[in-house]
C-alpha positions as CSV (number, residue, x, y, z in Angstrom):
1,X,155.4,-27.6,92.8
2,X,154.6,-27.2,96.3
3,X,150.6,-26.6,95.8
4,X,148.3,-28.6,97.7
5,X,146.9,-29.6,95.2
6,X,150.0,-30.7,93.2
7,X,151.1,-32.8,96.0
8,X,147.8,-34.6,96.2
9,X,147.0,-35.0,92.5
10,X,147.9,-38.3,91.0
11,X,146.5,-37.9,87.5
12,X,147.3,-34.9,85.9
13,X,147.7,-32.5,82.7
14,X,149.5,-29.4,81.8
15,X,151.4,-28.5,78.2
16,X,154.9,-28.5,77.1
17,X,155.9,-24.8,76.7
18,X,156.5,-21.9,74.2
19,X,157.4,-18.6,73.8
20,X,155.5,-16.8,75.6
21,X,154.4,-19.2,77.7
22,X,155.1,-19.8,81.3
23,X,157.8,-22.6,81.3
24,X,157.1,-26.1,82.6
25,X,159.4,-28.5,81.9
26,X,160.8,-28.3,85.6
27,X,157.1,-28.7,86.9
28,X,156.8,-31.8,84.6
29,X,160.0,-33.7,85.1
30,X,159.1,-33.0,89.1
31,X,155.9,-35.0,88.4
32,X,157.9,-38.0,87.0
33,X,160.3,-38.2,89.7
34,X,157.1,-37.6,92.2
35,X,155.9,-41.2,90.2
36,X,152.3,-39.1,89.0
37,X,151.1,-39.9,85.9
38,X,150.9,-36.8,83.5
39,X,149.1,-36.0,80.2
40,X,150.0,-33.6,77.7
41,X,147.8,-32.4,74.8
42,X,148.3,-34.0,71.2
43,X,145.9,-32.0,68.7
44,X,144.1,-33.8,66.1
45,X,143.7,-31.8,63.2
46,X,140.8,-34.1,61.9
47,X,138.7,-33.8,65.0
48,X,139.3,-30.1,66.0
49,X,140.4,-31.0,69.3
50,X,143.6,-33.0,71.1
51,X,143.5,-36.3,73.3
52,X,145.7,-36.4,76.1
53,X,148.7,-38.9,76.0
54,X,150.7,-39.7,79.0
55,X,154.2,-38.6,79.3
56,X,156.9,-40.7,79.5
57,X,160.0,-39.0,79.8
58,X,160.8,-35.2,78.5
59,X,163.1,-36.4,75.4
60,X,160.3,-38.3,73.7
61,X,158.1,-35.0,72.9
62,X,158.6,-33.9,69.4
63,X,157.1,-30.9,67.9
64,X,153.7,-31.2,66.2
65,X,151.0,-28.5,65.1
66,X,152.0,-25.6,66.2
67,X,155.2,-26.2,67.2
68,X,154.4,-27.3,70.3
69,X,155.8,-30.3,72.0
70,X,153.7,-33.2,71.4
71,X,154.0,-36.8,73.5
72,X,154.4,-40.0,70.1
73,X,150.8,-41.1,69.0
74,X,150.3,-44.1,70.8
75,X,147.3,-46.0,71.3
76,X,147.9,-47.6,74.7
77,X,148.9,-44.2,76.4
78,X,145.8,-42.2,75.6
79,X,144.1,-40.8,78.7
80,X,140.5,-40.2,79.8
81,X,139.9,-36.3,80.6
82,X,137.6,-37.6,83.0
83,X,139.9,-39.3,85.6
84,X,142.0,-36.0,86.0
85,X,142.6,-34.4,89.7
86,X,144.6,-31.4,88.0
87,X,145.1,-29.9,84.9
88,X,147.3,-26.9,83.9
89,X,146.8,-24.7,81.4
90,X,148.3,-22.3,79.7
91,X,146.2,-18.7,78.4
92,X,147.6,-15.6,76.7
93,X,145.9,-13.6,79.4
94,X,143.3,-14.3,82.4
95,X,141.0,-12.5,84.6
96,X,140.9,-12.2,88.8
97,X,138.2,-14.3,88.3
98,X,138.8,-17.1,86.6
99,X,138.3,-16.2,83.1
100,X,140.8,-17.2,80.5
101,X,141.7,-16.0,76.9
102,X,143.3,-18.5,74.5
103,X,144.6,-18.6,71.3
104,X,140.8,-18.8,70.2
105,X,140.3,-22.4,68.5
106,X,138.9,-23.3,71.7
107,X,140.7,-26.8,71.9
108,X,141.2,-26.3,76.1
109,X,137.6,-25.5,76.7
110,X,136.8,-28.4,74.4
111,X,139.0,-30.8,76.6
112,X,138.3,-28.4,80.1
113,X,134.1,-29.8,79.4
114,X,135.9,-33.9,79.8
115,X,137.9,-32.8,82.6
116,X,134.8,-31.6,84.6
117,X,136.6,-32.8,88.1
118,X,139.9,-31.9,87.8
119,X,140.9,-28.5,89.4
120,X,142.1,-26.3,87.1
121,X,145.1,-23.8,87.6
122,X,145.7,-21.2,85.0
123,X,149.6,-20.0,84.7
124,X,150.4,-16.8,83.5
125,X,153.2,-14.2,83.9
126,X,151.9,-11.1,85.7
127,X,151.4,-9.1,83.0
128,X,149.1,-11.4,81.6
129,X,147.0,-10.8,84.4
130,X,143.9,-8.0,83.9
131,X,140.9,-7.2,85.4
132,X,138.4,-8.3,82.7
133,X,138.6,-11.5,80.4
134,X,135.4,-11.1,78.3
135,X,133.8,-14.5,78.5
136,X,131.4,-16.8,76.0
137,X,129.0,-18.9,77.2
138,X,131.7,-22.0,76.0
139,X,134.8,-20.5,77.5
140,X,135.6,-22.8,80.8
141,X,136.8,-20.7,83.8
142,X,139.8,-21.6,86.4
143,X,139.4,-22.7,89.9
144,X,143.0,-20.9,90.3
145,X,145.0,-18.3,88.3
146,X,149.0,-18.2,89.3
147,X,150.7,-15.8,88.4
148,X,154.9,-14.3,89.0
C-alpha cells in the first residue's frame, strides 16, 4: 500500500482473493478509503473473457465462476481497461523477469492487451517465485513482480 505507484494511481484493478492466492482485501478496502476508483474482474462465460466492474464496497462481492468474488452485474459500473494507471494480478507462479503463469484460460492476458497503459504488478508468495516462466507469444509480462 505504500508503492509509488499505488499512491499515485487513481484508476485501478486487482482481484478478490483465494486460496492460494495472495490476500487483498486489506489492499482493496485501503483503495476505498484512499477515495480511488477500483475494478475487479467479472468473467463472462459467453465471451471467454471478464469486464471490469467498479467496486463499491467489500460486502457486495458474491461468488461467481470459480468461486471467486465477483462485483453485481451492473451496467453503469463497467470499466474501460484502457483508462487504468494500475492493475494487479494474481499468477500461480512468475519469473525475475516479468513472466507470469496463470491458471491457463488466458482471461488476464486477454484483459492485460486493453490495459496497455496501466503498470502492472504481479503478487505472489515467494515460493511462487522461479527463475524461468516459459512464455507464449500471447502471455503479457509484468512491469513489477512482489513478492513476501
Amino acid at each position: 500500500m505504500s508503492h509509488p505507484r499505488f499512491l499515485k494511481a487513481r484508476i485501478l484493478s486487482a482481484y478478490a482473493a483465494r486460496t492460494p492466492e495472495v490476500e487483498t482485501r486489506p489492499f482493496l478496502e485501503e483503495a476505498l478509503r484512499k477515495g480511488k476508483k477500483i475494478f475487479l474482474p467479472r468473467i463472462d462465460e459467453k465471451e471467454k473473457r471478464f469486464r471490469i466492474l467498479e467496486l463499491a464496497k467489500w460486502s457486495e462481492l458474491r461468488p461467481g465462476r470459480y468461486g471467486i468474488l465477483e462485483p453485481p452485474l451492473d451496467p453503469r459500473r463497467i470499466g474501460d481497461p484502457a483508462e487504468l494507471e494500475l492493475a494487479v494480478i494474481p499468477g500461480i507462479g512468475f519469473d525475475r523477469e516479468g513472466a507470469r503463469l496463470g491458471r491457463g484460460e488466458g482471461y488476464f492476458d486477454r484483459f492485460l492487451v486493453e490495459a496497455r497503459r496501466a503498470y502492472k504488478i504481479g503478487l505472489a508468495f515467494d515460493c511462487q517465485v522461479v527463475e524461468k516462466i516459459p512464455c507464449a507469444g500471447h502471455d503479457i509480462i509484468m512491469d513489477e513482480v512482489i513478492a513476501g
